[in-house]
C-alpha positions as CSV (number, residue, x, y, z in Angstrom):
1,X,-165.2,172.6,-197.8
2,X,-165.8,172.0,-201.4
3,X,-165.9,168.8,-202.8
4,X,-164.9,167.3,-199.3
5,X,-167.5,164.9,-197.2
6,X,-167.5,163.3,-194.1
7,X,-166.9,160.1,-196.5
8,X,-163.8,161.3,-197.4
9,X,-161.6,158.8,-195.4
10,X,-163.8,156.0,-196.6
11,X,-163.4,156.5,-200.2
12,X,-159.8,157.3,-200.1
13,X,-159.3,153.7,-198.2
14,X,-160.9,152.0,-200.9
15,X,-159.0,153.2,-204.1
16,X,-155.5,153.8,-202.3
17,X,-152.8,152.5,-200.3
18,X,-149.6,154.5,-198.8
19,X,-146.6,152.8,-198.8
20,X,-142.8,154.0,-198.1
21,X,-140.1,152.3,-200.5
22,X,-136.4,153.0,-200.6
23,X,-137.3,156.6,-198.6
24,X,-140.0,157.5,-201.2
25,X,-143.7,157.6,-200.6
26,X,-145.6,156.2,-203.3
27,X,-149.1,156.2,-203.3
28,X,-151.1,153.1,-205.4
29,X,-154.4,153.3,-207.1
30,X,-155.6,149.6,-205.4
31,X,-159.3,149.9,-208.1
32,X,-157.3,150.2,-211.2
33,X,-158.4,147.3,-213.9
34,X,-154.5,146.8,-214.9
35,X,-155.0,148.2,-218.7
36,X,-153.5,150.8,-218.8
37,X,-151.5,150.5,-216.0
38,X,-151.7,153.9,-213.6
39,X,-147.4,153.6,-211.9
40,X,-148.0,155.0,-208.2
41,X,-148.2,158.3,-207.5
42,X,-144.4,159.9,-206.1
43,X,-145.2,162.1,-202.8
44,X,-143.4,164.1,-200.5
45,X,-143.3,164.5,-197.3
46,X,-146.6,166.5,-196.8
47,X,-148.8,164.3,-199.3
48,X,-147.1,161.4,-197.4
49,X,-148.5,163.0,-194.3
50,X,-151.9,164.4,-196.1
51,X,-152.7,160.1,-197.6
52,X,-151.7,158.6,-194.2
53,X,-153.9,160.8,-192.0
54,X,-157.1,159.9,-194.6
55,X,-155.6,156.3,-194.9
56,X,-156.0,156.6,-191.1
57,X,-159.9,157.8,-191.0
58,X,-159.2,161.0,-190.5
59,X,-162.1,163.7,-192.1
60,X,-160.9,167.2,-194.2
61,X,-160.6,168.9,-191.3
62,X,-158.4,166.9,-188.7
63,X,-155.9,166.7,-191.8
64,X,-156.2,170.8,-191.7
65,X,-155.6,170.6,-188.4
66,X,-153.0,168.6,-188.6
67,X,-151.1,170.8,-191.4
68,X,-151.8,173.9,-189.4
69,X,-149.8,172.0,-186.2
70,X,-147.0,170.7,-188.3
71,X,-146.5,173.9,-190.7
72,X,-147.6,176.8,-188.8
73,X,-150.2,178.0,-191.3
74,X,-153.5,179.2,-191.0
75,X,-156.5,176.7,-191.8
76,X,-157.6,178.7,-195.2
77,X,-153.9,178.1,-196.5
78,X,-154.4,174.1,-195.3
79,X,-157.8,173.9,-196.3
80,X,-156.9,175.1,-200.0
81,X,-153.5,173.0,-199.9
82,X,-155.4,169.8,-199.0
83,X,-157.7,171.2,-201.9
84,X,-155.3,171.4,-204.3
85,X,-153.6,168.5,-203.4
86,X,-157.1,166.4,-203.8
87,X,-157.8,167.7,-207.4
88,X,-153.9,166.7,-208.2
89,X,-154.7,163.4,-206.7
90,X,-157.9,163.5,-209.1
91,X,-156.1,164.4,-212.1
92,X,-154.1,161.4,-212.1
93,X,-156.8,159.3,-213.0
């Protein structure tokens, strides 16, 4: 899958954190420097699932297995959600 190691689960542990406030999922950006500030990231339910699996260890393709299970989709449509999601995730700084 492009752009996705086996690291995947190891980088994502060391610049985020998932956490659930007030029923929203926010996820925080634990490397930033503080200036400027980067708020947390708003998820729903399926990023939510999609951070917790790679907060978790889990590689690319247990999380595609994982959306295939809980959606009922095939694993291109999962593998290019969890794409898409990653270069939103990447976009945000």
């Amino acid at each position: 899958m492009e752009g996705m190691s086996g690291s995947l689960p190891e980088r994502f542990r060391k610049k985020y954190r998932l956490r659930r406030v007030a029923d929203m999922y926010w996820l925080l950006d634990i490397e930033q420097p503080g200036v400027p500030y980067r708020q947390p990231i708003a998820l729903n339910h399926t990023g939510a699932m999609i951070c917790g699996l790679l907060e978790n260890g889990a590689g690319a393709e247990e999380v595609v297995e994982a959306m295939q299970a809980s959606y009922g989709i095939s694993a291109e449509a999962a593998r290019a959600d969890l794409e898409q999601f990653l270069k939103q995730l990447a976009g945000c700084g």
